[in-house]
Residue, then its C-alpha position, 0 to 999 in steps of 0.5 A: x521429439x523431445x518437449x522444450x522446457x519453457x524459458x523462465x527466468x527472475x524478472x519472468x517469474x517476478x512479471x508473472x507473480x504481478x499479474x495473478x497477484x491483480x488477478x485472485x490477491x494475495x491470499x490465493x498466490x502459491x508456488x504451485x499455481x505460479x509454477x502451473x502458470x509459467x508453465x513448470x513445475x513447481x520445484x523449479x521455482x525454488x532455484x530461483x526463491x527458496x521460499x514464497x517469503x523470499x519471493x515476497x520479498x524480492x516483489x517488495x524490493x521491486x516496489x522500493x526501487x520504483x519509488x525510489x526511481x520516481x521520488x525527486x524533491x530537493x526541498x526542505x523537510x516538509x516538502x520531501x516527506x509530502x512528495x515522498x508520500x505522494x510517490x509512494x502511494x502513487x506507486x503502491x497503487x499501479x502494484x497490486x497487494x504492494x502494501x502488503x507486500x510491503x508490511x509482510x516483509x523485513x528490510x533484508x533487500x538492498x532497494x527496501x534498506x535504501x528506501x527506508x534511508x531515503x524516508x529517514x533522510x527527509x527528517x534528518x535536517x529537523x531538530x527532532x531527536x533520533x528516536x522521534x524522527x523514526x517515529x515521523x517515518x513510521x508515522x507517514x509510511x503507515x498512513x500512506x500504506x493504510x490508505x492504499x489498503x483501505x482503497x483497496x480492501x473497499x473496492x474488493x468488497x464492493x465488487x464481491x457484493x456486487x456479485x452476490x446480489x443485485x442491490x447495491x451496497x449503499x441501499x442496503x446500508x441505507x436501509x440499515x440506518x433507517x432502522x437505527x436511531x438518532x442517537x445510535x446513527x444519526x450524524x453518520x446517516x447525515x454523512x453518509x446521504x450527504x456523500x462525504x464518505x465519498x471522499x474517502x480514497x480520493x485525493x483530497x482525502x489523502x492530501x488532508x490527512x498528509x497535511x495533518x500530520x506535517x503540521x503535527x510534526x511543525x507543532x512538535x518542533x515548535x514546542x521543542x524550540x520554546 
């Protein structure tokens, strides 16, 4: 009896790319071992993705369509650029290596050319200059993507050093500090004991670093205005 191929098809392929980006990262995705996962072989793939970046892509796309799908502000500038932000990040952090998914691709999918025109539409009622309200976009975009990777990165470091030793990182740090000086380490050993730097990653983290940079954009228009 003839062995039955297993069925595949885009969103499968797509679904599947999801789960062993959450399980290894995306340094260990391959054709091959998605291909070894859905069972197939891995020429298959490409009547579906003619290459990984293609397959990058179309993961990045899915991502700018759930954003898209979930942001909803009918305020003024400030308030749709902060809600964007927030949906954005929100969103980025349920997909894992979104971020990079996101800086790794070009705008060449329909759903990420219509994110990027969403972004642009939140400044278009400000009297920025064409140029600067690009800049305002890529400002934000950069800062909520750095912030997710950062979380991220953090968190993958953390458990692999946690698999390496049985000391936890921060006592190793500590013990590190104590043998720097006060001019060298001083107020970053009073921060780190005091656990501000358990702050970083958080909400209030993020919402402060949002707030920054809408009231830089403010201060822009105001010196404009004079």
């Amino acid at each position: 009896m003839k062995k039955q191929q297993p069925q595949i098809s885009e969103d499968k392929i797509l679904a599947t790319s999801w789960e062993l980006l959450g399980e290894d990262g995306i340094e260990k995705l391959s054709m091959r071992k998605l291909a070894n996962r859905l069972g197939i072989q891995a020429p298959s793939l490409y009547w579906y993705f003619k290459s990984k970046q293609n397959l990058y892509q179309r993961l990045a796309n899915t991502v700018s369509k759930v954003i898209l799908e979930e942001f909803h502000s009918d305020g003024d500038w400030k308030e749709q650029l902060t809600e964007l932000a927030i949906t954005t990040r929100s969103v980025l952090s349920r997909y894992p290596c979104s971020t990079q998914l996101m800086m790794m691709t070009l705008p060449h999918e329909p759903d990420i050319i219509r994110f990027t025109n969403r972004m642009l539409l939140c400044v278009e009622s400000t009297p920025l200059e064409q140029e600067q309200k690009m800049q305002v976009v890529t400002t934000l975009v950069n800062y909520v993507f750095y912030f997710v990777l950062d979380d991220y990165q953090h968190e993958r470091n953390v458990s692999a050093m946690l698999k390496e030793q049985e000391t936890l990182p921060g006592d190793e740090l500590i013990r590190l500090l104590d043998t720097m000086s006060e001019q060298d380490a001083g107020l970053f050993k009073r921060m780190f004991t005091g656990g501000l730097f358990e702050m970083m990653g958080t909400d209030a983290a993020f919402d402060f670093g949002l707030k920054v940079i809408i009231l830089g954009i403010e201060q822009v228009i105001l010196e404009q205005n004079k």
